[in-house]
C-alpha positions in Angstrom: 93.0 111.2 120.0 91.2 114.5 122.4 94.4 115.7 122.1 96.5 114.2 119.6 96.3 116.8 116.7 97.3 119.3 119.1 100.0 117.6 120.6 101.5 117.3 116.9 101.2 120.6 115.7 103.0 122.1 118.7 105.7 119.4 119.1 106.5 120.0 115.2 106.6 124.2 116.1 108.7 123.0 119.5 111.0 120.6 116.5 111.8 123.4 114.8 112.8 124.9 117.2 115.0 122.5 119.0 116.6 121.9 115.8 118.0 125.1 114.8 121.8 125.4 115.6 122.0 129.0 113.5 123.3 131.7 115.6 122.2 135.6 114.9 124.4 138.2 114.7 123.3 140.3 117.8 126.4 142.9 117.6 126.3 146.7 116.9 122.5 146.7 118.1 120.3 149.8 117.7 119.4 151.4 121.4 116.1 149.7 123.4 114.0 153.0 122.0 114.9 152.4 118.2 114.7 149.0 119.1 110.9 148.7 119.7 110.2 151.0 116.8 111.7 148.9 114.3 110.1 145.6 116.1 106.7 148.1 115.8 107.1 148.6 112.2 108.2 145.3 110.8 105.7 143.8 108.4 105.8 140.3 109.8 104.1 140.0 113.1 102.3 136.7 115.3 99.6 139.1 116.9 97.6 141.1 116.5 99.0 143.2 119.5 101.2 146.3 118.8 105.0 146.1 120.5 103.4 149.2 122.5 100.7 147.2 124.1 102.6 144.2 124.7 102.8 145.0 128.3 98.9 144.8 128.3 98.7 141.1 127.5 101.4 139.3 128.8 104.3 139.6 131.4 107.6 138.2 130.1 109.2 135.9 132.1 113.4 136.1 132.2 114.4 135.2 129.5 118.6 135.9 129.2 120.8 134.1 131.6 118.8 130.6 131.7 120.6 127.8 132.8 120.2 124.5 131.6 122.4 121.6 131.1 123.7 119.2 128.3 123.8 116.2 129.4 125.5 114.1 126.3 125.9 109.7 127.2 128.9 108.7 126.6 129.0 106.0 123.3 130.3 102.6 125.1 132.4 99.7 123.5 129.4 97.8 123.2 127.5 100.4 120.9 130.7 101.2 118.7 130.8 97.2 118.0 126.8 97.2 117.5 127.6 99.9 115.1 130.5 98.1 113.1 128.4 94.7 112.8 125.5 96.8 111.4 128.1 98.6 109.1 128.9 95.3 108.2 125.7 93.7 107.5 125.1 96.6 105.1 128.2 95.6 103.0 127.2 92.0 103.2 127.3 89.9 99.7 125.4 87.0 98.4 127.6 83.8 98.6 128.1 82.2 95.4 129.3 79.3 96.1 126.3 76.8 95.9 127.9 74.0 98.4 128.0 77.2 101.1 125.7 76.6 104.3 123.7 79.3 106.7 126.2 80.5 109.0 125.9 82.5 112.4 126.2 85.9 111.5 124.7 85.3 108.1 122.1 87.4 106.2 119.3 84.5 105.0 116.9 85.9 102.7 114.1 83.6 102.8 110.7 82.8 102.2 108.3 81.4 105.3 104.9 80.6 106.0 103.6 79.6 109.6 100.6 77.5 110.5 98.6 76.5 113.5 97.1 73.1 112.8 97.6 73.3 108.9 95.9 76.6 109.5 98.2 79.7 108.4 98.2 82.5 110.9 98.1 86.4 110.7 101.6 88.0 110.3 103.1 84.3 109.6 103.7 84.7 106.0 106.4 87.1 104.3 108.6 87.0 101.2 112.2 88.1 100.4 113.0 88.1 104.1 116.2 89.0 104.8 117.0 87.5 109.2 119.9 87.9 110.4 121.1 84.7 111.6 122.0 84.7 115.4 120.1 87.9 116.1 117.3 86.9 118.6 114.7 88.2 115.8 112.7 85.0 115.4 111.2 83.2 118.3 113.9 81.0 119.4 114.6 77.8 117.5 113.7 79.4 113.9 117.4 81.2 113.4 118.6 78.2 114.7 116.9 75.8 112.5 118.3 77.8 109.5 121.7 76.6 110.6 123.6 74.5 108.0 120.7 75.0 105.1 121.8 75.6 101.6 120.3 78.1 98.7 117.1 76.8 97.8 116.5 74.1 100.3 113.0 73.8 102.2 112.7 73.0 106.0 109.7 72.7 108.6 110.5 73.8 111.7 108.4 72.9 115.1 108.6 75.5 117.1 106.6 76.8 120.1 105.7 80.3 120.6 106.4 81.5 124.1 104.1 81.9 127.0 104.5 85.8 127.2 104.2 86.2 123.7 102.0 89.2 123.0 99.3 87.1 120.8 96.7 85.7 122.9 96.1 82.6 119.9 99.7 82.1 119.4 100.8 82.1 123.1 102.5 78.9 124.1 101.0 77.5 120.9 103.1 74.7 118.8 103.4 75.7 115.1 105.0 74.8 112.1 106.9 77.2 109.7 108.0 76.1 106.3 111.1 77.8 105.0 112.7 78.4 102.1 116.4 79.7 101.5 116.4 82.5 98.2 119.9 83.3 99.0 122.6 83.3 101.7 124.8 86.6 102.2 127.4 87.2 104.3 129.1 90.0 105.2 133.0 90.8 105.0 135.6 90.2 107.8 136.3 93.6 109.4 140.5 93.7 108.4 142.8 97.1 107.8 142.7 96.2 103.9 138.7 96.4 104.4 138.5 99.8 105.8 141.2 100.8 103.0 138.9 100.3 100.6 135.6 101.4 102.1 136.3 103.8 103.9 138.2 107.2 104.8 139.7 105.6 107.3 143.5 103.2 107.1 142.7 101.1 109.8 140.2 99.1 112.2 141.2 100.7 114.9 140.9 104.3 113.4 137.5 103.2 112.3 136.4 102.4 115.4 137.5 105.7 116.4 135.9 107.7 113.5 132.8 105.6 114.5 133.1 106.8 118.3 133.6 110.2 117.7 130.8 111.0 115.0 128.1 109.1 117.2 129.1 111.0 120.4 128.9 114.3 118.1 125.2 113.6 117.4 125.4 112.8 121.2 126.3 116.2 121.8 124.0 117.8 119.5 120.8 116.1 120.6 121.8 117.5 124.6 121.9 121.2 122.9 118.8 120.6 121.2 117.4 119.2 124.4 118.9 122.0 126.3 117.3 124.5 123.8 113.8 123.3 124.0 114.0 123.6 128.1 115.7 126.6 128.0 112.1 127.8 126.1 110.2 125.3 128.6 111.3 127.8 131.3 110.2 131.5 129.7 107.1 129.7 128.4 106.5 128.7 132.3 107.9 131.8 133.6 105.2 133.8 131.5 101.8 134.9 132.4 99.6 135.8 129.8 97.1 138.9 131.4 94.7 138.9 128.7 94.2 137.1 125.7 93.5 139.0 122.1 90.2 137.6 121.0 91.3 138.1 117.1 94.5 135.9 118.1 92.4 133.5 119.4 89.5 133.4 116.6 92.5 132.6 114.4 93.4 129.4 116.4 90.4 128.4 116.6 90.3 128.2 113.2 93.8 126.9 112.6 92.9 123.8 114.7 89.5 123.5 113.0 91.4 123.5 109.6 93.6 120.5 110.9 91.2 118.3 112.6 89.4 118.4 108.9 92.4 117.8 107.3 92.9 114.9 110.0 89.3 113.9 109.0 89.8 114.3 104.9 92.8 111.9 104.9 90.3 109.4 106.7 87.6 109.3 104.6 84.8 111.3 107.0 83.9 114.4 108.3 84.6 115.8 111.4 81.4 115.3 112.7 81.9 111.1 111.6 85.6 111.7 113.3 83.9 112.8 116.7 81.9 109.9 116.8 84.3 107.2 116.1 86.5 108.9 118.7 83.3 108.9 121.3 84.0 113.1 121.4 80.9 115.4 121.8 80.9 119.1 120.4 81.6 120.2 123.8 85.0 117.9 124.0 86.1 119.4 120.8 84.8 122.9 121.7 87.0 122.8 124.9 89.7 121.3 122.8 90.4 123.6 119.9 90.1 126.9 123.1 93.2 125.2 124.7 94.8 124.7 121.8 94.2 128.4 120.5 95.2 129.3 124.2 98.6 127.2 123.9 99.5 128.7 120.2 98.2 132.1 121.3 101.2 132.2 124.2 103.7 131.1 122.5 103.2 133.7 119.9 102.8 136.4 122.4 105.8 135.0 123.9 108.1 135.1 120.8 106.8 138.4 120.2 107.3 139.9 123.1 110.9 138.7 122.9 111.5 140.2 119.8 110.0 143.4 120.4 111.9 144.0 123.0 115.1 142.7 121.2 114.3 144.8 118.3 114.4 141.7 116.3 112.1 141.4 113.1 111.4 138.3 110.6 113.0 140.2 108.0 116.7 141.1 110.1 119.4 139.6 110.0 118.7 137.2 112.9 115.4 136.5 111.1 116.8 135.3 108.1 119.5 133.3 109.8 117.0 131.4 111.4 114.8 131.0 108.2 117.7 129.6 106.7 118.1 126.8 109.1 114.0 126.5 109.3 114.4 125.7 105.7 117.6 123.5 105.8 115.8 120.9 108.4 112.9 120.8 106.4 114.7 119.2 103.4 115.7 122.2 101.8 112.0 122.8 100.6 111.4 126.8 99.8 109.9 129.3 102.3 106.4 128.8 99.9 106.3 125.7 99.4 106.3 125.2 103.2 103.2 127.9 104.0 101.8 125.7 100.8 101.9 122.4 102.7 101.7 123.8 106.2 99.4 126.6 105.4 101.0 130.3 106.5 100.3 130.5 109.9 101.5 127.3 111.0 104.8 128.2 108.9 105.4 131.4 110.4 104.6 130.7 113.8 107.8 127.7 113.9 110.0 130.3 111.9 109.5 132.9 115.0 109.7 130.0 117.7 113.6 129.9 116.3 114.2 133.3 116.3 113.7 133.6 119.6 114.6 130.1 120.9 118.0 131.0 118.9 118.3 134.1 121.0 117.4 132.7 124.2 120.5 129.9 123.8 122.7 132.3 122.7 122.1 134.3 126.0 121.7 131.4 128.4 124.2 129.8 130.4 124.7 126.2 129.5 126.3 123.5 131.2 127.8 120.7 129.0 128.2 117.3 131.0 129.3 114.0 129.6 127.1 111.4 131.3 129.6 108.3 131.7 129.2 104.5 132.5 131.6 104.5 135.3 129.6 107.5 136.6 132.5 110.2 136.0 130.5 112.8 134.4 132.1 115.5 133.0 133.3 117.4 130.2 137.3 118.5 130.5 138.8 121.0 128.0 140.3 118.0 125.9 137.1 115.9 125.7 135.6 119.0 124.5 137.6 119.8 121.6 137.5 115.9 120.9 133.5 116.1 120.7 133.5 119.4 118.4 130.9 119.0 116.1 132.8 120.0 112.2 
């Protein structure tokens, strides 16, 4: 909890971040010395610190021609059939013929209540269940006991929870569960006329394929995103912060202040009643809230620092690029009402984290490896054009 709030706020700026796939326009740039006026003009700035005194407060580690990798796992046989059996579980339909029995493989919605010597126990009891029959859900013996029930009929089943079972009072305890059946679907048989009529797709084996190549493309994407946040991981660690602006810092302070009463609001107290029930003193959160200031304060020096001497602003070309991605991963939501959930700063400070985590991937030199089962890593020229994200 000393750290949790903290923790959030930058993982959701470092989210942002990762996240972005928008490239900015960096061609026909201005000259370094026009460069740092514009950055020194632009409206929109993280500090309080003028592009002139930038050198004053923090040495910029490299940050063009990073090198990180990658690394995308290959999607196996085994997850593209996982995939089709869920596909088809989705599309399953209740069975109307009333002589039809549970299956293997079938969808059982049911009703079940268990008890421990008549007694019914915590997390038992549960309505409109739908268990997949023959997927290991249940403890074992309850999927099993389903087998051959019709709609509507009742069973008991004895069963034993297992030794390891997490549940100190249920471990290794012998308990009854009464059952009944609401319903009984099953899903289709995966056949060419299927797929004809569900899907893009003219037959199972192109399925499978589609399936294959649209999981290893968000395969591929989550290595760049990967890639981009430890691209940033290395200038944040390659950068020394000389002195910290005391205004920047009053302002974290406060930001963090802000959320831990937010954090305290949703729960009913204050943050006084929140220290306590988390066993903090004022000196934990006092030493708390200066490293997270410290953390926020860097990073915006950092992105700062970057633009400045990119000649980059919020309100350029790049900057709006970037916005509009910011705003596409956050579910389309507008620029204000963002700052209006998130509060300005907060808002802000991930919109710059992209600009420059856009501009340190576009300079960087990135490795992209397929990591394979057979231990054959490696992207070649035609498994790249094959992974091509559309």
């Amino acid at each position: 909890m000393k750290r949790k709030l903290a923790i959030i706020t930058l993982t959701a700026c470092m989210a942002v971040l990762a996240a972005a796939c928008g490239k900015a326009d960096t061609s026909g740039e201005p000259e370094q010395e026009v460069q740092q006026e514009a950055a020194q003009d632009a409206g929109l700035r993280l500090t309080t610190v003028s592009a002139a005194d930038m050198d004053n407060y923090i040495t910029l580690g490299d940050y063009k021609g990073i090198e990180v990798t990658a690394a995308a796992e290959e999607v196996t046989d085994d997850q593209v059939e996982a995939m089709l059996r869920a596909d088809m579980e989705n599309n399953a339909q209740e069975v109307e013929d009333e002589n039809a029995v549970i299956e293997n493989g079938d969808i059982a919605n049911i009703n079940y209540e268990g008890t421990k010597d008549g007694v019914a126990f915590d997390g038992g009891t549960a309505e409109d269940y739908d268990l997949n029959i023959g997927s290991g859900t249940f403890i074992e013996g309850f999927e099993e006991g389903l087998l051959g029930a019709k709609k509507g009929e009742e069973r008991d089943l004895n069963l034993t929870f297992p030794e390891e079972y997490p549940s100190e009072e249920l471990a290794g305890q012998a308990v009854v569960f009464h059952v009944k059946v609401n319903a009984i679907k099953r899903p289709p048989e995966m056949t060419d006329d299927w797929v004809k009529e569900n899907t893009s797709y003219q037959t199972v084996d192109e399925y499978k394929e589609g399936i294959r190549k649209d999981y290893q493309a968000q395969r591929k994407e989550s290595a760049q995103i990967e890639a981009k946040s430890n691209a940033w991981n290395q200038v944040s660690e390659a950068s020394e912060i000389k002195e910290y602006p005391e205004a920047d810092l009053e302002k974290g302070r406060q930001g963090y202040q802000e959320l831990m009463e937010q954090f305290a609001k949703q729960q009913g107290m204050t943050v006084d009643e929140l220290l306590q029930t988390q066993g903090m003193s004022q000196e934990d959160f006092d030493a708390e809230k200066e490293e997270y200031a410290k953390t926020m304060v860097k990073q915006n020096l950092i992105v700062q620092a970057i633009l400045d001497k990119e000649g980059i602003t919020f309100e350029s070309e790049a900057g709006q690029q970037a916005l509009e991605a910011f705003l596409q991963e956050q579910g389309g939501l507008t620029l204000e009402e963002l700052k209006e959930q998130y509060g300005e700063q907060a808002v802000n400070e991930a919109w710059g984290v992209m600009i420059a985590g856009d501009f340190i991937m576009e300079n960087a030199k990135v490795t992209e490896s397929l990591v394979t089962s057979d231990g054959k890593d490696g992207y070649d020229a035609d498994a790249d054009m094959e992974l091509e994200i559309e």
